[in-house]
Structure formats: C-alpha cells, structure tokens
PDB file of N, CA, C and O in Angstrom:
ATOM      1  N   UNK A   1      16.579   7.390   4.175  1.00  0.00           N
ATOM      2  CA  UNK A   1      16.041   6.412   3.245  1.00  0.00           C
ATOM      3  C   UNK A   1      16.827   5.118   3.378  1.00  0.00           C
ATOM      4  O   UNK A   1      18.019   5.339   3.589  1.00  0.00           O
ATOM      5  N   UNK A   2      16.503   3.831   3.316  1.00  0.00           N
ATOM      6  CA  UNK A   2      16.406   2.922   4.041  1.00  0.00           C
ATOM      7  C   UNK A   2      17.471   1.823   1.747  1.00  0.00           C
ATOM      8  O   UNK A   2      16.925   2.129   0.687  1.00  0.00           O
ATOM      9  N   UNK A   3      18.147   1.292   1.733  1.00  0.00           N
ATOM     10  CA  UNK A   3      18.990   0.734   0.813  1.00  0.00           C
ATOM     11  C   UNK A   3      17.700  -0.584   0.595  1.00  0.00           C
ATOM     12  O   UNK A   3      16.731  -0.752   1.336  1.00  0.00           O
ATOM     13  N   UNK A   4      17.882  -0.996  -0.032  1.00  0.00           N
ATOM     14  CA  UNK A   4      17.202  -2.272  -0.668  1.00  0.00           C
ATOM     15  C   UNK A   4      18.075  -3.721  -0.788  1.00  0.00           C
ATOM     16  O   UNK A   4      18.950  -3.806  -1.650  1.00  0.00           O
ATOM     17  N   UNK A   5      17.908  -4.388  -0.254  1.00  0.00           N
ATOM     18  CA  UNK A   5      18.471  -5.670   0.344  1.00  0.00           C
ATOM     19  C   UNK A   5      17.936  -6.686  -1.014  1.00  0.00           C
ATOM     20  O   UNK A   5      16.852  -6.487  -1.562  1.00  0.00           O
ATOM     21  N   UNK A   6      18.904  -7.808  -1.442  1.00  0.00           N
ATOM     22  CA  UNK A   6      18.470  -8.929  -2.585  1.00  0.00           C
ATOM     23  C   UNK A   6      17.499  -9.318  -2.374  1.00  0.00           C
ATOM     24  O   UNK A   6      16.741  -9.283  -3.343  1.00  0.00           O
ATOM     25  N   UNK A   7      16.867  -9.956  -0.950  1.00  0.00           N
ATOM     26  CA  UNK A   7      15.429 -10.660  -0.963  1.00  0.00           C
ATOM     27  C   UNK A   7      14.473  -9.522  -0.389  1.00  0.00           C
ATOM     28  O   UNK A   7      15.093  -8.630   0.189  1.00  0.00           O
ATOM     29  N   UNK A   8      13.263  -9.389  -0.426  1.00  0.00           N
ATOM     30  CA  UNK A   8      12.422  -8.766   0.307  1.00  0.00           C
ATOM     31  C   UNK A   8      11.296  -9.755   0.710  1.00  0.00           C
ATOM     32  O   UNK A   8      10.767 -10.340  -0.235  1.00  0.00           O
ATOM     33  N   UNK A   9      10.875 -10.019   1.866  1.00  0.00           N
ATOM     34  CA  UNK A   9       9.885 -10.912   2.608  1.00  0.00           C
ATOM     35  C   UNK A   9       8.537 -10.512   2.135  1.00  0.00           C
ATOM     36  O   UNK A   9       7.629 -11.337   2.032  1.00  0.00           O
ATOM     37  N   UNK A  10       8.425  -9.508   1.905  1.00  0.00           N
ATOM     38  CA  UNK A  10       6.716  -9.016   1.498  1.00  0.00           C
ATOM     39  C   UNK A  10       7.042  -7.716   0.942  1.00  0.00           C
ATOM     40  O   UNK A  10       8.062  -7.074   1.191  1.00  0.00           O
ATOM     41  N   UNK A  11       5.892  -7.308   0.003  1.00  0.00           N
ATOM     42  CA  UNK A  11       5.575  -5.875  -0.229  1.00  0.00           C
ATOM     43  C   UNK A  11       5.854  -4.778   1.095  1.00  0.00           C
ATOM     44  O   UNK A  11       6.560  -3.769   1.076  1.00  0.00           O
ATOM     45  N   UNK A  12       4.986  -5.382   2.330  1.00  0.00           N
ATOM     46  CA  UNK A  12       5.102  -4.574   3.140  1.00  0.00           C
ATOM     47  C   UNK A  12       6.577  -4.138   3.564  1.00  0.00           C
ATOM     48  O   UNK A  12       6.576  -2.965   3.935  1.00  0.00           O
ATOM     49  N   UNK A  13       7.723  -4.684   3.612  1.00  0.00           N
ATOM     50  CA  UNK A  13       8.723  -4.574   3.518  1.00  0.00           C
ATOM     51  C   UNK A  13       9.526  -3.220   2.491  1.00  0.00           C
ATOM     52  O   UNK A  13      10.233  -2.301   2.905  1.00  0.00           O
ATOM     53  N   UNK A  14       9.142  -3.495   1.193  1.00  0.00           N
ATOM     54  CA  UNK A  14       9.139  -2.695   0.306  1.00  0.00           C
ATOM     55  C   UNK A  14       8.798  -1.346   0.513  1.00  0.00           C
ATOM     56  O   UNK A  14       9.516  -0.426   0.122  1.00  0.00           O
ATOM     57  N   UNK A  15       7.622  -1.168   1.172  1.00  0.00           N
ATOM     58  CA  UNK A  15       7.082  -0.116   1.603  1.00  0.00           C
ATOM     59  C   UNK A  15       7.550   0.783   3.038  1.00  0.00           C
ATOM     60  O   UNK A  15       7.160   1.882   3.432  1.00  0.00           O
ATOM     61  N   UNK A  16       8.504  -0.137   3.598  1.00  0.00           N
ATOM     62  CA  UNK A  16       8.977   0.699   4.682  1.00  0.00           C
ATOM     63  C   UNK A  16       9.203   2.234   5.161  1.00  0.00           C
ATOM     64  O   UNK A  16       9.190   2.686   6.306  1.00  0.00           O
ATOM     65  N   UNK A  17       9.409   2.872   3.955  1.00  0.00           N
ATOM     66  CA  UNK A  17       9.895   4.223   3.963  1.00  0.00           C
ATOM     67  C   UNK A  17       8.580   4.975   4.302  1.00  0.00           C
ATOM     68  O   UNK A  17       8.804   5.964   4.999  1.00  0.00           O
ATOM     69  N   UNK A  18       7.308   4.789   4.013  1.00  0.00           N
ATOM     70  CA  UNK A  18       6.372   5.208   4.308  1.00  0.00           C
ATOM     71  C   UNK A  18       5.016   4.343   5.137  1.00  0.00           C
ATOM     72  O   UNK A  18       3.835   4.687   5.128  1.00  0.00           O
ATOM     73  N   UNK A  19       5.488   3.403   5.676  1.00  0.00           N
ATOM     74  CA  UNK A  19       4.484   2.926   6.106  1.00  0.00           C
ATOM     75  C   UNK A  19       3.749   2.762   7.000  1.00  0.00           C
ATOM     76  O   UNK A  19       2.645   2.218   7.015  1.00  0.00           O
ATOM     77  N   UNK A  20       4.559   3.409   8.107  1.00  0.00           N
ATOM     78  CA  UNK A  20       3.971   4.410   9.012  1.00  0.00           C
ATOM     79  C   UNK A  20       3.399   5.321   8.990  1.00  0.00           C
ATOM     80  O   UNK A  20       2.756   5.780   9.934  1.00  0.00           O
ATOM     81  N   UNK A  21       3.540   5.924   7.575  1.00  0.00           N
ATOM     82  CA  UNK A  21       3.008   7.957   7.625  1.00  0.00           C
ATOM     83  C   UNK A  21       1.333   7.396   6.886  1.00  0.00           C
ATOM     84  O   UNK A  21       0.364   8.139   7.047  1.00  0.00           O
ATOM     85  N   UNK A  22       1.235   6.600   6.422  1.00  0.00           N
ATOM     86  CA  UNK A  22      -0.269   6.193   5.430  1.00  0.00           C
ATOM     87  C   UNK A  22      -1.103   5.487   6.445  1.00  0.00           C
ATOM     88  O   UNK A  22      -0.503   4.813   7.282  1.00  0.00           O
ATOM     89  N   UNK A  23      -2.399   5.549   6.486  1.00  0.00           N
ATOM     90  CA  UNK A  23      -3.823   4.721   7.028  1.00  0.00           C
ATOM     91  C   UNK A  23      -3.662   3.813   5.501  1.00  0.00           C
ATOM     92  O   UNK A  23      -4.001   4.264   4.407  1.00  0.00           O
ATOM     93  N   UNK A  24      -3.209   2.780   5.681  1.00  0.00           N
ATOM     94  CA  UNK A  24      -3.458   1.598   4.881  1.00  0.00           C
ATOM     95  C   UNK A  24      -4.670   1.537   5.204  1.00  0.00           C
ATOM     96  O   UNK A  24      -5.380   2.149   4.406  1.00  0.00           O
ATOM     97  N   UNK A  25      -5.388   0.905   6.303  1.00  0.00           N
ATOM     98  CA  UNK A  25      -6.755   1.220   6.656  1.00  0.00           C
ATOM     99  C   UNK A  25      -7.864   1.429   5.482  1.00  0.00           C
ATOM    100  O   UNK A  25      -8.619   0.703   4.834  1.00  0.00           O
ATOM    101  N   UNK A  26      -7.406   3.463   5.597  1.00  0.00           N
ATOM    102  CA  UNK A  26      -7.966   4.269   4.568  1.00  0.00           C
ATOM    103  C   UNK A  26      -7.789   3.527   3.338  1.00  0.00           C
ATOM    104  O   UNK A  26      -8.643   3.170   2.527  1.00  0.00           O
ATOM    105  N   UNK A  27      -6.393   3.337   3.338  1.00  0.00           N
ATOM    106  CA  UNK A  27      -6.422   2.972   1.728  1.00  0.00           C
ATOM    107  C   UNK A  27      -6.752   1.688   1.113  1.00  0.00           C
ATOM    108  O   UNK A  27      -6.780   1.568  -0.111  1.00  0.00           O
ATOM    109  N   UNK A  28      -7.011   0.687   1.941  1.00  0.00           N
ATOM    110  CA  UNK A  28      -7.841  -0.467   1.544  1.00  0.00           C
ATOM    111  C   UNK A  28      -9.684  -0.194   1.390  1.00  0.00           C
ATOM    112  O   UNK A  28     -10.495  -0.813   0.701  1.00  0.00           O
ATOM    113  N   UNK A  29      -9.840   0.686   2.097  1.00  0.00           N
ATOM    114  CA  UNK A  29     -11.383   0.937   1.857  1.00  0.00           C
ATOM    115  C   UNK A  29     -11.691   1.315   0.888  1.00  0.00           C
ATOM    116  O   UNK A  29     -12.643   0.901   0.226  1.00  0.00           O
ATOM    117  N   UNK A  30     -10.463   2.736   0.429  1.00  0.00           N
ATOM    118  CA  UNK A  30     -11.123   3.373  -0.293  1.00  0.00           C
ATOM    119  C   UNK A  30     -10.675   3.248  -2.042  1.00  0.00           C
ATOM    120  O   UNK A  30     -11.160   3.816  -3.020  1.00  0.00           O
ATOM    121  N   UNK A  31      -9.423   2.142  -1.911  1.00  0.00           N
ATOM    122  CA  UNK A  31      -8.802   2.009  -3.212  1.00  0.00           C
ATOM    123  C   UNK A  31      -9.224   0.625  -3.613  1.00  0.00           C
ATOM    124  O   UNK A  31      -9.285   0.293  -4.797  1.00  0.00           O
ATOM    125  N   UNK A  32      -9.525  -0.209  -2.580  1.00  0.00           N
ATOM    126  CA  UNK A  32     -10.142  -1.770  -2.778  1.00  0.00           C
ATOM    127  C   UNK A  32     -11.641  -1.637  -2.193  1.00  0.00           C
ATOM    128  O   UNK A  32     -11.823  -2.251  -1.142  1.00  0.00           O
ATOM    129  N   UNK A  33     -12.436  -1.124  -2.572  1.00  0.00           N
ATOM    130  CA  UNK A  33     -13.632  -1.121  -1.904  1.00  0.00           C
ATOM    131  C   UNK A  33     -14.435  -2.954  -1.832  1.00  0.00           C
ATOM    132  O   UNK A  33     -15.344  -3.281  -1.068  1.00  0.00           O
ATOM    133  N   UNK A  34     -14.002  -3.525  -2.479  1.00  0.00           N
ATOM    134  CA  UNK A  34     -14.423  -4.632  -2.375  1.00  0.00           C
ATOM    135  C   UNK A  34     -14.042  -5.677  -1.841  1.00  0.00           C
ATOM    136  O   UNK A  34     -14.832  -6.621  -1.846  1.00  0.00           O
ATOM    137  N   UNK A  35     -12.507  -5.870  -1.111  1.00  0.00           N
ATOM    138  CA  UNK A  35     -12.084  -6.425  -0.342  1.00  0.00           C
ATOM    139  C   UNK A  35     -12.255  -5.717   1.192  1.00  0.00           C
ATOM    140  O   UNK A  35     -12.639  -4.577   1.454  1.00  0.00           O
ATOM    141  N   UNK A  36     -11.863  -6.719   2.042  1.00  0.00           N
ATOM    142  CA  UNK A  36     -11.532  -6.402   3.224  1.00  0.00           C
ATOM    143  C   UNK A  36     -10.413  -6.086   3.792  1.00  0.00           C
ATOM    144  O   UNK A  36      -9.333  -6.630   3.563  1.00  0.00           O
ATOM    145  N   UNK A  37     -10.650  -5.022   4.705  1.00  0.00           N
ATOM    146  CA  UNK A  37      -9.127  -4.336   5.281  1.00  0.00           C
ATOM    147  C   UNK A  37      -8.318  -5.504   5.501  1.00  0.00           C
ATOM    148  O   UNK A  37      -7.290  -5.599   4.830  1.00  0.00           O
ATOM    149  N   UNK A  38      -8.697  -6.705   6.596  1.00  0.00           N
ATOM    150  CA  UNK A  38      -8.041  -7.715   6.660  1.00  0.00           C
ATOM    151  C   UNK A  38      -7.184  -8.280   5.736  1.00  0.00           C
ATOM    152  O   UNK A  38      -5.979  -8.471   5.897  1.00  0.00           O
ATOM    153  N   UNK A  39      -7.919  -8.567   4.657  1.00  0.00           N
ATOM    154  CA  UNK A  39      -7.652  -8.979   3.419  1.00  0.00           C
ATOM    155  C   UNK A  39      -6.224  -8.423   2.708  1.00  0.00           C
ATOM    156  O   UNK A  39      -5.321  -9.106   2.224  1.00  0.00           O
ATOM    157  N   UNK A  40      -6.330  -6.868   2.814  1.00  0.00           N
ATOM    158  CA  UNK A  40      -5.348  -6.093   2.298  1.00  0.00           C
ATOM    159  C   UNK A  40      -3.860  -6.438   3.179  1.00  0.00           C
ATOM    160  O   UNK A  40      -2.807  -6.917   2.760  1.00  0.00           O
ATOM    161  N   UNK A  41      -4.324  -5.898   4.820  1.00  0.00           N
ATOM    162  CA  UNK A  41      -3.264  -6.212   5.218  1.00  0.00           C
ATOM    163  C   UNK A  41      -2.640  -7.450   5.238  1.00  0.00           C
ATOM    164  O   UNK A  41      -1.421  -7.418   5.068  1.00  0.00           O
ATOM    165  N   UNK A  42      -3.233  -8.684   5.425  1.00  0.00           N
ATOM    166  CA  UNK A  42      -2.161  -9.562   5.017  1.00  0.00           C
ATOM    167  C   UNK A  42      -1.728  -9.770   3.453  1.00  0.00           C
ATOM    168  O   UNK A  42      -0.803 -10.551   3.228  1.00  0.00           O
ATOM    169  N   UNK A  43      -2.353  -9.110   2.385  1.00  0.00           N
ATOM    170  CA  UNK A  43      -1.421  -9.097   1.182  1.00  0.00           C
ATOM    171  C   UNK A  43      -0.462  -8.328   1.383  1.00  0.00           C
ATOM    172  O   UNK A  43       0.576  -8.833   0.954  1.00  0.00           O
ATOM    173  N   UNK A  44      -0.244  -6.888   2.041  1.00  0.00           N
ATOM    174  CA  UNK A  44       0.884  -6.153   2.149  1.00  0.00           C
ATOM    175  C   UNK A  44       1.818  -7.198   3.024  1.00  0.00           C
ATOM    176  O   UNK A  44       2.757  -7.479   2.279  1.00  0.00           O
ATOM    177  N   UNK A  45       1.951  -7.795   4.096  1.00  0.00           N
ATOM    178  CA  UNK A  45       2.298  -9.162   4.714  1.00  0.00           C
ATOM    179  C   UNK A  45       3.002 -10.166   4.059  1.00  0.00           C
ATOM    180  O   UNK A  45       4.013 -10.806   4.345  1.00  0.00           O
ATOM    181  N   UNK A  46       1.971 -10.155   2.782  1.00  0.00           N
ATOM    182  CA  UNK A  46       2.848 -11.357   2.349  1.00  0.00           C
ATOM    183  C   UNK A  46       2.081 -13.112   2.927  1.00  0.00           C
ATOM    184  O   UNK A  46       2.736 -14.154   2.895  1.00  0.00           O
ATOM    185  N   UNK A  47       0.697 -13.023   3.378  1.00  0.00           N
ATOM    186  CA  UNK A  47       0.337 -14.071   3.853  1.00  0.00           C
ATOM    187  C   UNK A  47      -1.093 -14.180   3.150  1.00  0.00           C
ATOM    188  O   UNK A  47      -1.844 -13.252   2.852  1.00  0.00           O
ATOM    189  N   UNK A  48      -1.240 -15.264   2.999  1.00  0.00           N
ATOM    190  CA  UNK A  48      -3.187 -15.452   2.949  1.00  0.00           C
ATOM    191  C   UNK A  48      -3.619 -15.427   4.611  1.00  0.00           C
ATOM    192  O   UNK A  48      -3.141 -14.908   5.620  1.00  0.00           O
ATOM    193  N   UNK A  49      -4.832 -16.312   4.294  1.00  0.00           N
ATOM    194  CA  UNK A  49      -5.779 -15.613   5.584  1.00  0.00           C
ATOM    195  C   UNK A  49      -5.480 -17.099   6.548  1.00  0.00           C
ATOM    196  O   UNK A  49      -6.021 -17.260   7.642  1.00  0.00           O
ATOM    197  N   UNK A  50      -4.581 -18.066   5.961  1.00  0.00           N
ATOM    198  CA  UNK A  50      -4.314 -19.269   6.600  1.00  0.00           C
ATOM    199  C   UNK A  50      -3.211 -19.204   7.121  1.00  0.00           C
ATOM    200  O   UNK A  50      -2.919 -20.082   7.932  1.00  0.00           O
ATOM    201  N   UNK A  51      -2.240 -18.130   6.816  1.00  0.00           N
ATOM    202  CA  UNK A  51      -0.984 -18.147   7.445  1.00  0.00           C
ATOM    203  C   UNK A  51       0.217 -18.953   6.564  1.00  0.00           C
ATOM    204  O   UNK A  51       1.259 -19.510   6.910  1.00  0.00           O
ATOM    205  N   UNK A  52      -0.320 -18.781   5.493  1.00  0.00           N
ATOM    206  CA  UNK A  52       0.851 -19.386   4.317  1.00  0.00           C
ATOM    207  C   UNK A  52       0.767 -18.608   3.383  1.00  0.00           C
ATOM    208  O   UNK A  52      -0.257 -17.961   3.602  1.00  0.00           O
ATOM    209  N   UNK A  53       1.598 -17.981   1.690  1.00  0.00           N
ATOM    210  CA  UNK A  53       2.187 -17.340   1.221  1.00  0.00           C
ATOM    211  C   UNK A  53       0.496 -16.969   0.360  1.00  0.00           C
ATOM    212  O   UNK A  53      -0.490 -17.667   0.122  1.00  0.00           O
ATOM    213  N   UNK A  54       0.923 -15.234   0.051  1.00  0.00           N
ATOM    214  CA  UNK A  54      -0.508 -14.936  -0.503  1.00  0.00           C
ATOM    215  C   UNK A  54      -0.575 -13.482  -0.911  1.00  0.00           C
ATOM    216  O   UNK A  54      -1.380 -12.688  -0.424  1.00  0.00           O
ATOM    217  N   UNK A  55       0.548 -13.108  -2.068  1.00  0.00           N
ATOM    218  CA  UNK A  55       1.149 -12.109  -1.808  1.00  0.00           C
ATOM    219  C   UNK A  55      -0.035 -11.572  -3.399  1.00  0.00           C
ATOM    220  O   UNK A  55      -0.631 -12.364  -4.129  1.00  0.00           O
ATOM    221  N   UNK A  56      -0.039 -10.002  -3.509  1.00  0.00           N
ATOM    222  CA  UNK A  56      -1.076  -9.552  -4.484  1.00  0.00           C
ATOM    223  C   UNK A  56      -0.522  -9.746  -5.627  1.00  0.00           C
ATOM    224  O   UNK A  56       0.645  -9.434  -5.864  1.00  0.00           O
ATOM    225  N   UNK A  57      -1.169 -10.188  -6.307  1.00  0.00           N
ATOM    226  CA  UNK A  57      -1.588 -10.383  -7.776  1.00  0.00           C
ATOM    227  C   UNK A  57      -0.672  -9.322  -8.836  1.00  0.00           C
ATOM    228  O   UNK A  57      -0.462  -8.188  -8.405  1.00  0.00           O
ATOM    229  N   UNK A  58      -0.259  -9.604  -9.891  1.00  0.00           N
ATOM    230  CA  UNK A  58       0.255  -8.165 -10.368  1.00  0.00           C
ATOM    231  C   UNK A  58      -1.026  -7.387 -10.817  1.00  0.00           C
ATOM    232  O   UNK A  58      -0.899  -6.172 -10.662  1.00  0.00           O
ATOM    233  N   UNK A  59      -2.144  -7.755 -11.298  1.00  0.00           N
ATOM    234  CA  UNK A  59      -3.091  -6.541 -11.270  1.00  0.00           C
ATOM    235  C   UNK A  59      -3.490  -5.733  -9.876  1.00  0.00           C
ATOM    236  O   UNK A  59      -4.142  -4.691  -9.935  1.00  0.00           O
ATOM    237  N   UNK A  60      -3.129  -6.193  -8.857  1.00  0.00           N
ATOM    238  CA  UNK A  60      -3.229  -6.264  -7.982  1.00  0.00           C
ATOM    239  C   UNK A  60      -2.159  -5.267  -7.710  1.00  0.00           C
ATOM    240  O   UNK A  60      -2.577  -4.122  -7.535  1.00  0.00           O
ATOM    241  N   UNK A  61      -0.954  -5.431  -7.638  1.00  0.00           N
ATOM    242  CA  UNK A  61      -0.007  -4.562  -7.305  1.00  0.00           C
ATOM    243  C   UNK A  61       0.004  -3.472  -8.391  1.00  0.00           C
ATOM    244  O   UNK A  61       1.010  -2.770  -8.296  1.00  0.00           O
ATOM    245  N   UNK A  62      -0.928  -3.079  -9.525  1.00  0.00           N
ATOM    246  CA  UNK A  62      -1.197  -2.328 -10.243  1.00  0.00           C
ATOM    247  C   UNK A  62      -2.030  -1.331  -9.875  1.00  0.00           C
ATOM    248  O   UNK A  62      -1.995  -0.121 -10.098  1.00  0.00           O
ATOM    249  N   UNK A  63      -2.786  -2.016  -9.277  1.00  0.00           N
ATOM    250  CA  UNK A  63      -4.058  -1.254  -8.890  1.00  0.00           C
ATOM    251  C   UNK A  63      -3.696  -0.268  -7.172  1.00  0.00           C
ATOM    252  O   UNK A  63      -4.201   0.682  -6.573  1.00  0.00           O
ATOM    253  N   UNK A  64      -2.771  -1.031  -7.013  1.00  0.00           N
ATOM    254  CA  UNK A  64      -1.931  -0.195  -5.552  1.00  0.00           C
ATOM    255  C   UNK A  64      -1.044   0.890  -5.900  1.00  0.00           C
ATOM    256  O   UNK A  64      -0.963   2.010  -5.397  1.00  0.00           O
ATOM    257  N   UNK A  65      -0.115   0.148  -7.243  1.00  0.00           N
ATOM    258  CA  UNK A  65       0.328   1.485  -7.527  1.00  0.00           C
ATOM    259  C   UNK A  65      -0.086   2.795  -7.712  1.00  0.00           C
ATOM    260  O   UNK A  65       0.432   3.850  -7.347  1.00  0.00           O
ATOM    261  N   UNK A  66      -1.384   2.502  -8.511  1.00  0.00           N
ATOM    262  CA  UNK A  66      -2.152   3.276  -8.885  1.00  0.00           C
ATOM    263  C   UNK A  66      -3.078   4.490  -7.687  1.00  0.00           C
ATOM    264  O   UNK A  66      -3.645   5.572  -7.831  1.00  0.00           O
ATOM    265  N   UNK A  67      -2.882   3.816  -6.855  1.00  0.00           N
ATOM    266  CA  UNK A  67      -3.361   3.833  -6.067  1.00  0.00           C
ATOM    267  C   UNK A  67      -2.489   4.791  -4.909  1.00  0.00           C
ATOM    268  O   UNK A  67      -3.031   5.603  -4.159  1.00  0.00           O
ATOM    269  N   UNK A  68      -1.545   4.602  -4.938  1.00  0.00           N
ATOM    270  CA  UNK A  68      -0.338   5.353  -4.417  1.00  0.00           C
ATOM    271  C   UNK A  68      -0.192   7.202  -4.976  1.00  0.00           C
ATOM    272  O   UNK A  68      -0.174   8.305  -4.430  1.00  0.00           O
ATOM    273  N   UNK A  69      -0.109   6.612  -6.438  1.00  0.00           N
ATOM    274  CA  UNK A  69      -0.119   7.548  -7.361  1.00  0.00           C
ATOM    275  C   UNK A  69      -0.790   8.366  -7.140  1.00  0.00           C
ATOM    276  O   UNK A  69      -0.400   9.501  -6.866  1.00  0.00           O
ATOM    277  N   UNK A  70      -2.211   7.941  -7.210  1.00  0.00           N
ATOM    278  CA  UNK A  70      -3.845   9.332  -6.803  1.00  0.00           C
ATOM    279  C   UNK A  70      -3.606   9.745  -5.568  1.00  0.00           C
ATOM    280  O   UNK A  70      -3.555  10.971  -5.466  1.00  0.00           O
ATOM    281  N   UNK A  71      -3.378   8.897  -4.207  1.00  0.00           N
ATOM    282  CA  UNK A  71      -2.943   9.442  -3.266  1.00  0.00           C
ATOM    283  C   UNK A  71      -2.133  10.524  -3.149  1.00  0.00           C
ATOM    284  O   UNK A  71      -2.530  11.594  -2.688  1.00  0.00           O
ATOM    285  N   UNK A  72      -0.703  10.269  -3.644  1.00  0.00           N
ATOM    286  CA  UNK A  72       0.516  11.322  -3.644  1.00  0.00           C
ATOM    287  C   UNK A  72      -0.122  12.592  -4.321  1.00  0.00           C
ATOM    288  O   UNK A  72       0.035  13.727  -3.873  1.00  0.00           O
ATOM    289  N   UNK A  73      -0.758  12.331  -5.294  1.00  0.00           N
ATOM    290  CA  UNK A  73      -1.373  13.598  -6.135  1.00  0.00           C
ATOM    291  C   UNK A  73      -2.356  14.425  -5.287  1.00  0.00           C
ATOM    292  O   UNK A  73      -2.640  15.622  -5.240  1.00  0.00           O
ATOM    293  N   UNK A  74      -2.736  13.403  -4.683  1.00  0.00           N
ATOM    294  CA  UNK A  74      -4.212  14.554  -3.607  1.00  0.00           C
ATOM    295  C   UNK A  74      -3.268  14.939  -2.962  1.00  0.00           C
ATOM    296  O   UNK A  74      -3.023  15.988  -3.558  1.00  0.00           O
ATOM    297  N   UNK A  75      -1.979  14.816  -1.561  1.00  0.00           N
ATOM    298  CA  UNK A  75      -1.076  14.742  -1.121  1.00  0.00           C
ATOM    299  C   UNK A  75      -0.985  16.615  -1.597  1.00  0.00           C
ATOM    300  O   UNK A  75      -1.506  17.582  -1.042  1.00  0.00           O
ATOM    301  N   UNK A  76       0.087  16.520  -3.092  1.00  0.00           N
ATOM    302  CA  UNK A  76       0.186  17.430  -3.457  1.00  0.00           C
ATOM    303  C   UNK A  76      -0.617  19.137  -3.468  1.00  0.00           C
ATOM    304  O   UNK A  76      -0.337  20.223  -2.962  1.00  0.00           O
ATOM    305  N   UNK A  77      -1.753  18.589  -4.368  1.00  0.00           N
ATOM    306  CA  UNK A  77      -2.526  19.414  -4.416  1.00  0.00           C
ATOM    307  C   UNK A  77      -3.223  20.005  -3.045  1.00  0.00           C
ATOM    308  O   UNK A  77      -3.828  21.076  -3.017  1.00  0.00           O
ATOM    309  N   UNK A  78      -3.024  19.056  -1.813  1.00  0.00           N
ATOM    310  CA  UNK A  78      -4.170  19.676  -0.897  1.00  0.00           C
ATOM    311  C   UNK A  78      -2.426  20.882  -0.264  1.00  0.00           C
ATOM    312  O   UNK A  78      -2.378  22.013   0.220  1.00  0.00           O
ATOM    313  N   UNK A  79      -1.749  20.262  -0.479  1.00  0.00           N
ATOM    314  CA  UNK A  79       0.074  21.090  -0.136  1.00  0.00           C
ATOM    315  C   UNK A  79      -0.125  22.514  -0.737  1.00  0.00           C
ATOM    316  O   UNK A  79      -0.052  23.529  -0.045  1.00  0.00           O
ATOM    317  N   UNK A  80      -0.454  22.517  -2.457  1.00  0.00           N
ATOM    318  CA  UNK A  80      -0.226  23.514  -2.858  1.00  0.00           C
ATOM    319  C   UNK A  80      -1.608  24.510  -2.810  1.00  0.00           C
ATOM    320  O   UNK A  80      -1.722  25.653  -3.254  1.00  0.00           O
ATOM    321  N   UNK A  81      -2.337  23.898  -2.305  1.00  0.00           N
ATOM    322  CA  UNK A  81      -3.913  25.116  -2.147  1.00  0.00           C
ATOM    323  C   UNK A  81      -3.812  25.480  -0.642  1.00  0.00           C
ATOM    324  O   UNK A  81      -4.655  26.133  -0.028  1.00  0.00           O
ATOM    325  N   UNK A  82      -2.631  24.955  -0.120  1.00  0.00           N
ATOM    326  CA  UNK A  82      -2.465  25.371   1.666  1.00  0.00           C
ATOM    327  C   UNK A  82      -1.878  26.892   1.380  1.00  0.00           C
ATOM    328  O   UNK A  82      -1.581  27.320   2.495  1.00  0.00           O
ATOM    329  N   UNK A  83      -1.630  27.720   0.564  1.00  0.00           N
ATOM    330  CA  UNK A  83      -1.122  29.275   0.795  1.00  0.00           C
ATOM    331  C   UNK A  83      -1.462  29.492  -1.097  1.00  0.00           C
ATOM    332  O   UNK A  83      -0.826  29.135  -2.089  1.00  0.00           O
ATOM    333  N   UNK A  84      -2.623  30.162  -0.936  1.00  0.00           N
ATOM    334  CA  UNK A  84      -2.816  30.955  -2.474  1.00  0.00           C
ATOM    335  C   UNK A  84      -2.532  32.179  -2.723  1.00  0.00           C
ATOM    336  O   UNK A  84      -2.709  32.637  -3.851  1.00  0.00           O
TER     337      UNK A  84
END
C-alpha cells in the first residue's frame, strides 16, 4: 500500500492502489450512464476535454464513491457465493 503525499495531482492519483485491478471503462458506463467514458476518464485525470483543470464535482465524487461502494459489495458477495 502506497503512503499519501501533501499534494495529489488528480483523483486518479488517489486511486492508485486499485486502479489497475477495475474497468473504469465498466464503471463509467454503468455508474454514469449519461456521460461519456471519455468524459469520466479525464475527470479521474484531473483535466476537462480542453486540456486544462476539470476535476469532478463533489456530487460527483459522491456518486463515485457510491459507486465504489456497490461495486466492492457485488465484489463481496459474488466471493462469498463462490463455495456454499
């Protein structure tokens, strides 16, 4: 597990510890159905779509948390119905 440094450049940063193991992908489709994958990834980035600062919203980073949350929980449950 990776220490936490005073500044962080983006969310995506933040997210290091797992941000390889997740389809952000997946999870912009299916947790933002109304944005675009594009869209998502440069908010995890830390950019708008011009290449200057454009980082998510706090409802926004609410709705990811949240979002994290249901994930980890399916996560779980599909773990614990693997041996009944």
């Amino acid at each position: 597990m990776r220490t936490k440094t005073l500044k962080q450049t983006s969310l995506f940063n933040e997210l290091d510890d797992v941000v390889m193991t997740i389809s952000w992908g997946e999870i912009a489709e299916y947790y933002f159905p109304d944005k675009s994958v594009t869209w998502f990834y440069n908010k995890l980035r830390g950019v708008d779509g011009n290449g200057g600062k454009g980082e998510f919203t706090l409802g926004e980073k609410i709705q990811l948390r949240n979002a994290l949350f249901d994930f980890s929980e399916r996560v779980r449950r599909t773990a614990e119905n693997m041996i009944v």
